[in-house]
N, C-alpha and C positions, 0 to 999 in steps of 0.2 A: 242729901243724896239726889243726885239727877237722874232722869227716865232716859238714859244714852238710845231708847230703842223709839222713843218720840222724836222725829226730826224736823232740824227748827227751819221756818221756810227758807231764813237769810240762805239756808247753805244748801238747799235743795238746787238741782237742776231745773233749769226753766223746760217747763211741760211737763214737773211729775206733780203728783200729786196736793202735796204741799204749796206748791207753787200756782196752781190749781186753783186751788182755794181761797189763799190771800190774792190772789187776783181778784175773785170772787168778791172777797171782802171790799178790796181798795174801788173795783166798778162792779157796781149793782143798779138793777132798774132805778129805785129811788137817786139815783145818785146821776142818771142821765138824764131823766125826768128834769132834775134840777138843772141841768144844763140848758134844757130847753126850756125851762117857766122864767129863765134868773133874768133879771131886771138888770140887764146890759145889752148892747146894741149888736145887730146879728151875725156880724164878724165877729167878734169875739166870741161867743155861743157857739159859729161855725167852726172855728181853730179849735177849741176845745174839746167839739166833738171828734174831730176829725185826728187828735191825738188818743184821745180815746180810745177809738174806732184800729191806729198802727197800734198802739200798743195788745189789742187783742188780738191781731193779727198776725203780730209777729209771736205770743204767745198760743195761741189755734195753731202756729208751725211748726211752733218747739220740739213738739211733745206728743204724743200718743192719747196724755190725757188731755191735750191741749183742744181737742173736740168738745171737748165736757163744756170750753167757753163758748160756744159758736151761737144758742139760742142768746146770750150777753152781746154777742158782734153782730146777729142780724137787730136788735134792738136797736143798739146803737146807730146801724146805718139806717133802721129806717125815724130814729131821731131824727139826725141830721139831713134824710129827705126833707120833713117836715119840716125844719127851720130853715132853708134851703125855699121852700115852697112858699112861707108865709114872708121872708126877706123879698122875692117876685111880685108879689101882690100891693 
């Protein structure tokens, strides 16, 4: 028997809840962290972030809950300052 009243993220709208979350899951600190420590050269580091960075972005617009990512988006961009900053040096 299935929980019909648990909805699964695949079918959620982008910016409810659900969608929210597994965003959550898919970019988290440790997981930008990793972007920025990873043992590749700083362009790459850079593009990665920087997809990162749209993709919460366009999810923060989706949605009403899409505010809930926004302390995930300023992380991220102030990652991508800092590898940005150390690529300069």
């Amino acid at each position: 028997m299935s929980d019909d009243s648990k909805q699964s993220p695949l079918k959620s709208p982008l910016g409810a809840r659900a969608d929210v979350q597994t965003t959550a899951d898919d970019f988290n600190p440790g997981a930008i962290t990793a972007l920025v420590m990873a043992d590749e050269p700083y362009e790459g580091r850079e593009e990665a972030l920087c997809k990162v960075i749209e993709e919460l972005e366009a999810r923060v617009k989706a949605g009403r809950r899409g505010e809930d990512l926004q302390p995930l988006l300023q992380e991220a961009r102030t990652a991508l300052e800092t590898v940005r900053r150390h690529n300069r040096s």
